[in-house]
C-alpha positions in Angstrom: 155.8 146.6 50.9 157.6 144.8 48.2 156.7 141.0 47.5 159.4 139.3 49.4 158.7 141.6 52.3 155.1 140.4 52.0 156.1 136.8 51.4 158.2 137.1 54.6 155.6 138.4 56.9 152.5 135.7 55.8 155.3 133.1 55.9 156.4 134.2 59.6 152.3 135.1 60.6 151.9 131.2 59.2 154.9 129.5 60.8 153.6 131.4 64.2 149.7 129.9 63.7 151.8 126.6 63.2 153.7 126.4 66.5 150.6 127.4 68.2 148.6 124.4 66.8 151.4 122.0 67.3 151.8 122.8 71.0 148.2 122.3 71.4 148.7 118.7 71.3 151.1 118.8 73.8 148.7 120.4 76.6 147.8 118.1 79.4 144.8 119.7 79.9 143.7 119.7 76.7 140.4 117.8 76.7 140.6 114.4 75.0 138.2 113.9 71.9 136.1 110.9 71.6 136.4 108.7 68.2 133.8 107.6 66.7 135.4 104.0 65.6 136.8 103.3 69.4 133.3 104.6 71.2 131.1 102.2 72.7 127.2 103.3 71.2 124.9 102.7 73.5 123.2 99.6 72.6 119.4 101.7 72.5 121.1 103.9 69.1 121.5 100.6 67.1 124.7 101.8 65.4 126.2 99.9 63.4 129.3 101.7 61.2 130.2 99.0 58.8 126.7 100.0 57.3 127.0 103.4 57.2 128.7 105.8 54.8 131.7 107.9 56.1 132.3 111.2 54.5 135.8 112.7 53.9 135.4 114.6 56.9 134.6 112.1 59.5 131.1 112.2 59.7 129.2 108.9 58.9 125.8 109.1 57.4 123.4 106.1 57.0 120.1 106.7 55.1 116.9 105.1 57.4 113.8 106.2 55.4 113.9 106.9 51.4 112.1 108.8 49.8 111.2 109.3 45.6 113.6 110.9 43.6 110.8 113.2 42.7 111.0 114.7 46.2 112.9 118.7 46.4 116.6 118.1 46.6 118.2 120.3 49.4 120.3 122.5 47.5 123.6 125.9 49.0 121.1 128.6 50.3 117.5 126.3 50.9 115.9 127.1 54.5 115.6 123.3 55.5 113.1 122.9 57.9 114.5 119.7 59.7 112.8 117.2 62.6 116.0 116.1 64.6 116.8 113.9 67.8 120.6 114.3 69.0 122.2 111.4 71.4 125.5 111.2 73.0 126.9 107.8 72.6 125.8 106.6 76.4 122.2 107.0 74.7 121.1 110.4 76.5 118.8 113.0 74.7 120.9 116.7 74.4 118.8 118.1 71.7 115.0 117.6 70.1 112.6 118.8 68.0 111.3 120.7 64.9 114.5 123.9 63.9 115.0 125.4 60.5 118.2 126.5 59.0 119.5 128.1 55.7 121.6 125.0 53.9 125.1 125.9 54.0 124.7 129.4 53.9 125.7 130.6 57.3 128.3 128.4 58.9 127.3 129.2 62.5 124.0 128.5 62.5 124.6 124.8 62.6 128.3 122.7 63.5 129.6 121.6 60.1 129.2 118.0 60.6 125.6 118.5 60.6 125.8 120.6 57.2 127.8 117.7 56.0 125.4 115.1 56.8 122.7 116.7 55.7 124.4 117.2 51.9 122.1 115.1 49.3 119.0 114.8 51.2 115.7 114.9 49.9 112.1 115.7 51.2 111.0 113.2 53.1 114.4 111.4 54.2 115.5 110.5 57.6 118.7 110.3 58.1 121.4 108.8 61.0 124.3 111.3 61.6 127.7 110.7 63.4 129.5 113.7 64.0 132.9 113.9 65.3 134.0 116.3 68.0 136.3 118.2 65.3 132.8 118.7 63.2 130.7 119.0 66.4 131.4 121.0 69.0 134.5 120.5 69.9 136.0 121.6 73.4 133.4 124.6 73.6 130.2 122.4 74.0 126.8 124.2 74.7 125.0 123.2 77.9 125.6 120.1 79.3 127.6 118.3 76.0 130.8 117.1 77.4 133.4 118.6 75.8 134.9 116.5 73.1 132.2 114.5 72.4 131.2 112.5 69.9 127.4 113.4 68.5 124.5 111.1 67.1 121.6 112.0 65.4 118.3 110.9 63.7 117.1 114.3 61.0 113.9 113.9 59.0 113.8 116.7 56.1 110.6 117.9 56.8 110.6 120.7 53.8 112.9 122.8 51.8 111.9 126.5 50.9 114.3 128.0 48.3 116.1 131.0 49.8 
């Protein structure tokens, strides 16, 4: 194929993806996505944005425990083995408990908001995460996440194993 035939079909195969995004707006039964700066936290989650960091991709992180620099850095490829408690914004538990993961090695293994806000963590750290629904889970949510939802939660690194 020569190159402008090439250029031709990406640009066509790119303008199509384009008017397929676009209209998705327009759906009326498109499910609407919660955002994080006009949710009402449930008062038990002690949020409070104005303290917390927000990360070029919408997440907002907020360090609640320190630890020494001295403590292992989580590095691209590190099992972390993570403590976590997830809340939706009314304050109910969706997820708890003790998981490891390989540190943004395998994209599916956790949503990216939750690689995100785990970047820069040490050993020993625990951490407040607010994900958006774009970072989360989106419209597909797993059990009973309501679709579009907005995500909170509270990771300890427990360890980090080099991969």
């Amino acid at each position: 194929m020569s190159s402008g035939g090439l250029r031709g079909g990406v640009l066509a195969i790119v303008m199509g993806v384009t008017a397929i995004i676009g209209g998705c707006g327009d759906d009326p039964t498109a499910p609407e996505f919660e955002v994080i700066e006009e949710v009402d936290f449930h008062s038990s989650l002690n949020i409070d944005l104005s303290q917390m960091t927000r990360l070029t991709s919408g997440v907002y992180i907020e360090d609640l425990v320190l630890a020494s620099d001295s403590t292992a850095l989580l590095a691209a490829g590190d099992i972390a083995v993570v403590d976590h408690t997830g809340w939706l914004v009314s304050g109910e538990v969706f997820s708890q408990g003790l998981f490891s993961y390989r540190f943004n090695a395998n994209p599916r293994e956790v949503i990216p908001g939750f690689q995100d806000g785990m970047a820069g963590m040490r050993v020993g750290v625990t951490r407040r995460i607010i994900i958006p629904p774009a970072e989360g889970y989106g419209a597909s949510p797993p059990g009973d996440i309501p679709s579009g939802a907005v995500l909170v939660f509270e990771v300890e690194l427990m360890s980090v194993n080099s991969g």
